[in-house]
C-alpha positions as CSV (number, residue, x, y, z in Angstrom):
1,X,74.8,122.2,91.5
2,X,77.0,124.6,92.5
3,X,78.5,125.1,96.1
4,X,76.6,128.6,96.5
5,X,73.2,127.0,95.0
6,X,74.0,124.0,97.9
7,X,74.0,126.8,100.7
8,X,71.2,128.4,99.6
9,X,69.3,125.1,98.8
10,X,69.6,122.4,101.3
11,X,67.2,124.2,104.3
12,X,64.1,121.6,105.2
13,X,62.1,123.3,102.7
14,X,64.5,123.0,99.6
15,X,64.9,118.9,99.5
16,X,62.5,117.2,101.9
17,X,63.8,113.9,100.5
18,X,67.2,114.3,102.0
19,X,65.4,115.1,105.7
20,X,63.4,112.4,105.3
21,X,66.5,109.9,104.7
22,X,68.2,111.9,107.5
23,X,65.7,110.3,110.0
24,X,64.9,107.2,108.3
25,X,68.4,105.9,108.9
26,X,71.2,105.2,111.3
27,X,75.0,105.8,111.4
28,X,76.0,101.5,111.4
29,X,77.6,99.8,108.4
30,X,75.3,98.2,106.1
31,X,75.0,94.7,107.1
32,X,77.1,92.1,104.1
33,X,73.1,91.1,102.5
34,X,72.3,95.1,103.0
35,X,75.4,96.0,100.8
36,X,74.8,93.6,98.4
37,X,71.2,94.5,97.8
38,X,72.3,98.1,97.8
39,X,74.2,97.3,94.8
40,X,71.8,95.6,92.7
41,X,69.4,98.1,93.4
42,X,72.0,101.0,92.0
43,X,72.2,99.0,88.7
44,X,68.5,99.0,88.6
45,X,68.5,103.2,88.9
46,X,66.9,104.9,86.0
47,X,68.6,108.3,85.0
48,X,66.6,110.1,87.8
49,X,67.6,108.0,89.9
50,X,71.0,108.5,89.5
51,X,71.1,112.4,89.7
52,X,68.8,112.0,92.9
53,X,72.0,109.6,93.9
54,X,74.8,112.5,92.8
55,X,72.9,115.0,94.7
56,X,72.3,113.3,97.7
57,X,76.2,112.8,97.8
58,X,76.9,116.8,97.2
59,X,74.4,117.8,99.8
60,X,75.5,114.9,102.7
61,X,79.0,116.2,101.5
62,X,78.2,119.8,102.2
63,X,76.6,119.5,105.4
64,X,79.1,117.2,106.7
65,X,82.5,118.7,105.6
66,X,85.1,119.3,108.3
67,X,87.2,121.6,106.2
68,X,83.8,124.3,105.0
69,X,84.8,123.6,101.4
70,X,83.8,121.1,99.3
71,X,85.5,119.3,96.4
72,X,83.8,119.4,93.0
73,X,83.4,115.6,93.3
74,X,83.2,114.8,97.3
75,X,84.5,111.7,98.5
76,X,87.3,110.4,96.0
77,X,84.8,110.4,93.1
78,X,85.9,110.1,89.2
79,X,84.9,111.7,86.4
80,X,84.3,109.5,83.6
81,X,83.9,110.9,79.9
82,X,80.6,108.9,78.6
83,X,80.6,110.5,75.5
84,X,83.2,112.7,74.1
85,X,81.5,114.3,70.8
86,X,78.8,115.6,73.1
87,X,81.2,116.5,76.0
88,X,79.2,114.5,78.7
89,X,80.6,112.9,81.5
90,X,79.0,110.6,84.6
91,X,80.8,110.2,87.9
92,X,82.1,107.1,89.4
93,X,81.9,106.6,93.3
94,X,83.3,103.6,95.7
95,X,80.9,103.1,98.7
96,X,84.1,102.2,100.3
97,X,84.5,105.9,100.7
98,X,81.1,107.4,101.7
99,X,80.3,107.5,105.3
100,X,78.0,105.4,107.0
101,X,75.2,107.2,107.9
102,X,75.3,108.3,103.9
103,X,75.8,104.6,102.6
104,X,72.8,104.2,104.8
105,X,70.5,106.8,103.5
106,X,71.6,106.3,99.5
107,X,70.2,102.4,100.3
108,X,67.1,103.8,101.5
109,X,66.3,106.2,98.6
110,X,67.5,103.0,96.2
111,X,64.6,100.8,97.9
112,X,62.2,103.9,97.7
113,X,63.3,104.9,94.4
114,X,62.6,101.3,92.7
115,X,59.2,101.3,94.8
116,X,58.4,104.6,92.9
117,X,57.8,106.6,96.0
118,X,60.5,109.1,95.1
């Protein structure tokens, strides 16, 4: 997703699922038993899952940016090649680095996610 599909994209209307974790959470740390759950539940995600994860990211990333630009992989994240003959990558992310409101609302979509409500 580009930047210019992100502005044009992330009104109420275009991704209710991010409002919605908007509200659901808070701006805390996860709790030491929420972090660890968090994690197993990411190692549970299906593929869907994880672009639902990547763009969650991107958008928190483009609301929240103190500079009005946005990196092609927000908040320290790596590119890793996955498979080189096809020329796909995957990105790699360390919670340690993601606010705490958006560590907050990717552990709510995980638990909705694995409930098959999103």
């Amino acid at each position: 997703m580009s930047t210019s599909e992100l502005n044009t994209n992330t009104t109420s209307n275009a991704f209710p699922l991010y409002d919605l974790l908007v509200e659901k959470t808070t701006d805390v740390s996860l709790t030491q038993t929420e972090l660890v759950e968090f994690i197993q539940n990411v190692r549970k995600m299906d593929k869907i899952g994880f672009d639902y994860i990547f763009i969650i990211i991107r958008i928190y990333s483009y609301k929240n940016s103190t500079t009005g630009t946005t990196n092609d992989i927000p908040y320290l994240g790596q590119k890793i090649d996955t498979n080189s003959l096809e020329n796909k990558s995957d990105v790699k992310f360390d919670i340690r680095n993601f606010p705490n409101k958006l560590n907050q609302m990717l552990f709510e979509f995980t638990k909705l996610h694995l409930a098959k409500e999103v």
